[in-house]
N, C-alpha and C positions, 0 to 999 in steps of 0.2 A: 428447593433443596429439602431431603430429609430434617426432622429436628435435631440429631446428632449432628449433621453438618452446619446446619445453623446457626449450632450452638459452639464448635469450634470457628465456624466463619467470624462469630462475632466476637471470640478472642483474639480475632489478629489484628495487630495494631491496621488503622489506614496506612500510615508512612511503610511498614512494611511493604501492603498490597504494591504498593506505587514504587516501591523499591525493586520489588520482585517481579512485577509487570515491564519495568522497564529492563530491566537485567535479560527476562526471559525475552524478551522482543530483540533484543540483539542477538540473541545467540539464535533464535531461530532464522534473523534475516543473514547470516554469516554460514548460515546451514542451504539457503534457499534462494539466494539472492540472484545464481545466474538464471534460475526458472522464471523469475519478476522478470531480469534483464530482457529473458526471450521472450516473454508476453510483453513490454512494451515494442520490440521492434517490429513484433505481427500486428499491435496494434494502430500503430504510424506506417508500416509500409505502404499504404498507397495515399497518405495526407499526401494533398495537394501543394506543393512545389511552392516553395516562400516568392513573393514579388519579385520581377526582377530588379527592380531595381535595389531590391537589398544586395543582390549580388553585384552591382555597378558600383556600389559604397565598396564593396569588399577589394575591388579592382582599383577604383581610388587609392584605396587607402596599400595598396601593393601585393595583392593576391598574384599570384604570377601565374594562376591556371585560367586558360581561356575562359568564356560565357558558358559553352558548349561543356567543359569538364565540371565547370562547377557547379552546374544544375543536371549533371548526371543521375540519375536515379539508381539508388541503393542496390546493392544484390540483392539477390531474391531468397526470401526463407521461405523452406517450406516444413513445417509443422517445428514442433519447439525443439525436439531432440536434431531436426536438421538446420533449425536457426543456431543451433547453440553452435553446431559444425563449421558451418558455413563466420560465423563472428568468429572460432579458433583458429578458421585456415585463413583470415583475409585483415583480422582486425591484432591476431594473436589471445591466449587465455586472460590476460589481464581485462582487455572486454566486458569478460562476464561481469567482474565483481566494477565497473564504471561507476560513479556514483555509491558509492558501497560506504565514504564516509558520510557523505550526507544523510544516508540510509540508517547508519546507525544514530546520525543525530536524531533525527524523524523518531526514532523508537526512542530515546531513551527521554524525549519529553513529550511524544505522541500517544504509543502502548501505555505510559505510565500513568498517564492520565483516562483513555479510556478505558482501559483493562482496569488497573488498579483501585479506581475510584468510585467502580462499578456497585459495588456490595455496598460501598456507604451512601452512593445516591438513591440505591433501591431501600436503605436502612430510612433513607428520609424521607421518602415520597410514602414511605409505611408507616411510618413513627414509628419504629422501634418496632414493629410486627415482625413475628416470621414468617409469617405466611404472607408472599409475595403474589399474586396475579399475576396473570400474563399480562395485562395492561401495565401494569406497574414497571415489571421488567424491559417490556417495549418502552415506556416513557424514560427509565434509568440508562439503557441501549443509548437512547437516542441523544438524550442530553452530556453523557459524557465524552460521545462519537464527536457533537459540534464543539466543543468544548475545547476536544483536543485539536482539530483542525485550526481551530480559530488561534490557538498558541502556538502550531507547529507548521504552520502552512508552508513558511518559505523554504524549510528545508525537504518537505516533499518536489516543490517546483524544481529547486536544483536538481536531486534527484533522478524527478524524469525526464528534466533537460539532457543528464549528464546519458542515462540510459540510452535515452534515443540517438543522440551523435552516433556516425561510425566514425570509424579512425581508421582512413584507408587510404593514406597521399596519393600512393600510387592510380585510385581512381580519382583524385581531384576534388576528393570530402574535403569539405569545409569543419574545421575543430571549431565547436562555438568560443568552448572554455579549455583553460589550463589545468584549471586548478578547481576545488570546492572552493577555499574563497576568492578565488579570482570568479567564479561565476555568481557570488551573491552582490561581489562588488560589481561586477559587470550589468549584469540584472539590475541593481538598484541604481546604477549613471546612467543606462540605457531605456529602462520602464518606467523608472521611477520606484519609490516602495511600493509603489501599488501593484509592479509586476512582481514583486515575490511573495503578495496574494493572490497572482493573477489564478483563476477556477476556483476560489477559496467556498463561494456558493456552489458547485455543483460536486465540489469536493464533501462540503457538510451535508448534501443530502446522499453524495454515497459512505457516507461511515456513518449517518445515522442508520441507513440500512445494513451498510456491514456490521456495524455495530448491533445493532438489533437481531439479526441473520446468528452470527456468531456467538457473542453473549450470551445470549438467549436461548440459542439451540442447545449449547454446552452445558448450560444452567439445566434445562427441561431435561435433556437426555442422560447428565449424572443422577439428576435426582431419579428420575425413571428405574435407572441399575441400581441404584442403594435403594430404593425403596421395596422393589422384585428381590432386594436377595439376588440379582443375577451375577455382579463381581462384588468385591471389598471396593473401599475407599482408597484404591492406589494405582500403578502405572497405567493396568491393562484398563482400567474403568475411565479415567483420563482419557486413554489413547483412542478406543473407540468412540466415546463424547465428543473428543476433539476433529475425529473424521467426518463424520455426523455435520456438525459444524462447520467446516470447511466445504464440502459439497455444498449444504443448503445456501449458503452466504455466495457462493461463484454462480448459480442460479440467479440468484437474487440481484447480485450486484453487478452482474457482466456489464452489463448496457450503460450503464451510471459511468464505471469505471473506464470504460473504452471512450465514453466523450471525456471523461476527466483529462485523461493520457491527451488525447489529440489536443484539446483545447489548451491544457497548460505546455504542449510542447512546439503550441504552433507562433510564429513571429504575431509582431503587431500587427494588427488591422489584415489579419488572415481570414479571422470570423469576428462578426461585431458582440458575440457572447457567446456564454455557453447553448443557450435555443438556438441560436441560430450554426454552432456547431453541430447539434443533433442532427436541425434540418436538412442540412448541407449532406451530412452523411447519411441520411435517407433517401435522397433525392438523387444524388449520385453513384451511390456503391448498393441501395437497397438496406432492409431490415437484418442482414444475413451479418452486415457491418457492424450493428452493435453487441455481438458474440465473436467477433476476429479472437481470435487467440485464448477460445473457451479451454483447451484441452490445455494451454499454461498456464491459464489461470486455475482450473482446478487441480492442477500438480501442485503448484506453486502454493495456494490458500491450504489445499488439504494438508500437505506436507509444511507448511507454515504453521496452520493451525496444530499440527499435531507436536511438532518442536518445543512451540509456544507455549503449548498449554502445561504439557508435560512437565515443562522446563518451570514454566512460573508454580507449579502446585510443590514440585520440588525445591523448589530454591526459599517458596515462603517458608516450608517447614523446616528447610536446614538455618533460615536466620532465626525462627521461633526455637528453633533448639539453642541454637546460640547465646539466643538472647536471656533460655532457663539456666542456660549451665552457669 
């Protein structure tokens, strides 16, 4: 960053950042959440069909739709603006936002932690410097990315459990869950705790990367425009950082992300990890399978990213006023 910005970055309290991080993380996933939605369903539509005999447990226990309906295979989406159609005419609108409170739980002790806590981990790994390196910013990226997963993981798995379900009686879908906490209680009688960290490793190497991807880009690219004189230090110089940012990180982190999605949304003993989820999706679907649902994901990240950022650079400086008045 500029020294001007470095030198306001470092009058903002931490607890701010982490206030304002997580505040803006909600408001951009309540702005973008059906675009997630339809990136996770392009990114499950052709995961492999749970054991049958999960579905013979399901018939047990009183499922009343044959073997044949209940292992029916999903509609078919094709691209994000026809999946999102396709979930309004069959599932109804409520669909999109599925999982939307788990989503805000996820941010508001996920974002708050990576986002927020970003500027004082690079503060430390510097001592006090303002002049950051890019190594520096990658290692501060990275550490608050696992950080946060490792605190927030089980509300991402609901999440993209609740995401991936459809809700469509009428072809014979099976509802996992009711509820968000019917599905963290369900999850933890059925998996045990260990399922609501279930992908928690290949979930921290992709927010170390997003994290890095993100942070990082936003970092390099404001300071780039305040240092050129190209914008001021406000919306318009935000909004393009934060595009900037969103592109580079959906590049970066498709492939990561697409085994996360499958791996945390698949039953027990579907893949014995997340490598052997990768392999499985190489070996069957090809390399073309770890970009499924590139074009939602960069809607989705770009216009995340740009909510987000915007949102959290604004919201710190309206509690910094607050807090002078």
């Amino acid at each position: 960053m500029t020294e001007n910005t470095d030198k306001e970055q470092s009058g903002v309290f931490p607890a701010v950042k982490i206030f304002s991080a997580g505040t803006a993380g909600c408001v951009a996933d309540l702005v973008t959440f059906p675009l997630d939605t339809a990136k996770v369903r392009l990114q499950v539509r052709h995961q492999e069909a749970p054991p049958a005999s999960c579905y013979l447990e399901l018939l047990c226990a009183g499922a009343a739709k044959p073997l044949t309906e209940l292992t029916r295979p999903p509609a078919e989406y094709r691209g994000v603006f026809g999946t999102i159609f396709t979930m309004v005419k069959t599932e109804g609108p409520r669909s999109l936002y599925s999982g939307l409170v788990a989503g805000l739980h996820r941010q508001m002790s996920f974002a708050s932690v990576r986002i927020g806590m970003y500027d004082t981990m690079k503060e430390l790994y510097t001592q006090g410097s303002e002049n950051a390196g890019l190594g520096t910013r990658l290692l501060a990226g990275s550490t608050t990315g696992a950080m946060a997963v490792a605190f927030a993981q089980p509300t991402d798995v609901v999440k993209v459990r609740f995401q991936a379900q459809a809700q469509r009686p009428e072809s014979g879908s099976v509802k996992r869950y009711s509820s968000t906490i019917d599905a963290y209680r369900t999850i933890a009688r059925d998996e045990g705790f260990k399922g609501l960290w279930k992908g928690c490793l290949p979930n921290i190497a992709r927010n170390a990367i997003v994290n890095c991807s993100e942070l990082v880009t936003y970092d390099i690219m404001k300071e780039l425009i305040l240092k050129y004189n190209l914008m001021t230090d406000n919306m318009p110089c935000h909004f393009t950082a934060a595009f900037a940012a969103g592109f580079c990180t959906t590049i970066v982190a498709s492939p990561v992300d697409v085994i996360k999605t499958r791996f945390m949304n698949s039953v027990p003993g579907q893949y014995s990890g997340a490598v052997n989820c990768a392999i499985t999706m190489l070996i069957k679907e090809g390399p073309t399978a770890f970009y499924k649902g590139f074009v939602p994901s960069f809607l989705r990240l770009g216009s995340w990213n740009i909510v987000m950022f915007v949102s959290y650079e604004q919201i710190k400086r309206a509690v910094m006023r607050f807090q002078q008045s």
